[in-house]
C-alpha positions, 0 to 999 in steps of 0.5 A: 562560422560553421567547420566542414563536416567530411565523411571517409570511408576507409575502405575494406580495411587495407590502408592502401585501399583507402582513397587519397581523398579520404586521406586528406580529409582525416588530415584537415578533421580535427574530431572524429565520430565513428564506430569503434573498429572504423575509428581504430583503423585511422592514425592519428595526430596527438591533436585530434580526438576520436569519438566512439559509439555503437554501429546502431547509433547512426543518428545520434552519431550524426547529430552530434558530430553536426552540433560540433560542426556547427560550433566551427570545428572540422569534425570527420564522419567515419565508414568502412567501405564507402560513406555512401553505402549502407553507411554514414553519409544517409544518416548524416543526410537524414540528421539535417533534414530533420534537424536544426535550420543552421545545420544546413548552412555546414559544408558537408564534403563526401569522399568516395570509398572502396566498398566491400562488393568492390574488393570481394569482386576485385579478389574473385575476377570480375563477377560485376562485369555486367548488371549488378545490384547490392542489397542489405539483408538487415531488416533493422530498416526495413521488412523482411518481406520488402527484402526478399521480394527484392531478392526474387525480383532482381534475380529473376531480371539477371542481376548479380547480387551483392549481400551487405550484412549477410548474418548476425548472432541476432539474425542467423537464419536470413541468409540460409532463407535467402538462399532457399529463395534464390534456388527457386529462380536461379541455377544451382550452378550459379557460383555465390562468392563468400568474401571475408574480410577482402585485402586484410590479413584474415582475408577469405575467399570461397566460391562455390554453386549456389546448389551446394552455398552453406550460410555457415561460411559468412559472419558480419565481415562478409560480403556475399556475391551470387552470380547470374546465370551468365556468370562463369568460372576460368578454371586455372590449374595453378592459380585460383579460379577467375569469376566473371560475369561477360559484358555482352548479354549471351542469353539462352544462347550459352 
């Protein structure tokens, strides 16, 4: 008999963010296989055992949690964020279709997650009102060419565009390189969120025009969000400023 392989995403780091969902899978898992600061942010039993690997170890994570499920053990799959974006539920998916015939026959229970786009956009206003994609700027997966043909192509369809994986000590440059290609197709009114660490205590919001967007101001823990040229900004004297993205489409006509 096989145990459940369940994969949490514990949302962007507030405990309130995480879902009840999630919560109640990290109860019945008894092993838990995750990257180090992911695995932290849990509490749990005296019972239960955390294993901690590198973030780049994704397959190997994977595999070796399916190993112990296939033994019988319930065993939980850790995220930030969402499971299912740009995170662990892929790579677990990846594991068994290229692994082992029995890993096929364990159950595998994904939870839904607050992803990192949806608590920036949540503290900013509501700048995912209308159309809106999400990118990684890693190109540990894929080429950087395949990304920024991505960027130009969805900004010249008015998307706004959320950025996963902004900046790195290994990749300083490729936000400031994004940016430069946004300029040749949007407005450089168009408003670019920086959302650092959103509903944890070293939260950081700054917004301002792409014109003027400074890659300076994003680490790792920051999501990125660039707005179409529908996007608008409510001044409000007393309050910080609302970001939002209308529901209708006005066009050329605003």
């Amino acid at each position: 008999m096989t145990g459940t392989l369940f994969l949490i995403g514990t949302g962007p780091g507030n405990p309130e963010q995480m879902t009840p969902e999630a919560a109640h899978a990290v109860e019945k898992a008894e092993e838990f296989f995750g990257y180090f600061p992911y695995l932290d942010r849990l509490l749990l039993r005296g019972d239960q055992r955390k294993i901690a690997s590198d973030n780049r170890e994704e397959l190997d994570r994977a595999s070796a949690a399916l190993t112990r499920a296939a033994t019988g053990i319930n065993v939980a799959v850790v995220s930030g964020g969402d499971p299912g974006v740009f995170a662990m539920a892929a790579a677990v998916c990846e594991a068994i279709e290229k692994g082992p015939a029995a890993w096929r026959d364990i159950e595998i229970v994904v939870t839904p997650g607050v992803t990192a786009m949806l608590a920036v956009a949540a503290r900013a206003g509501a700048p995912l009102g209308h159309d809106f994609c999400a990118i990684s700027l890693s190109d540990n997966l894929k080429p950087w060419e395949v990304i920024t043909r991505r960027l130009k192509l969805v900004a010249e369809a008015g998307l706004v565009i959320a950025l996963y994986n902004p900046i790195s000590k290994a990749r300083p440059w490729q936000l400031g390189k994004a940016f430069e290609i946004l300029r040749e197709v949007l407005p450089g009114t168009v408003p670019v969120i920086f959302g650092r660490a959103a509903g944890r205590p070293d939260e950081r919001i700054t917004v301002m025009p792409l014109a003027e967007a400074d890659p300076g101001v994003a680490d790792m823990a920051t999501c990125v969000m660039i707005g179409s040229p529908e996007t608008r900004i409510i001044a409000r004297p007393n309050l910080p400023d609302l970001v939002y993205t209308p529901r209708f489409y006005a066009g050329d006509s605003h």
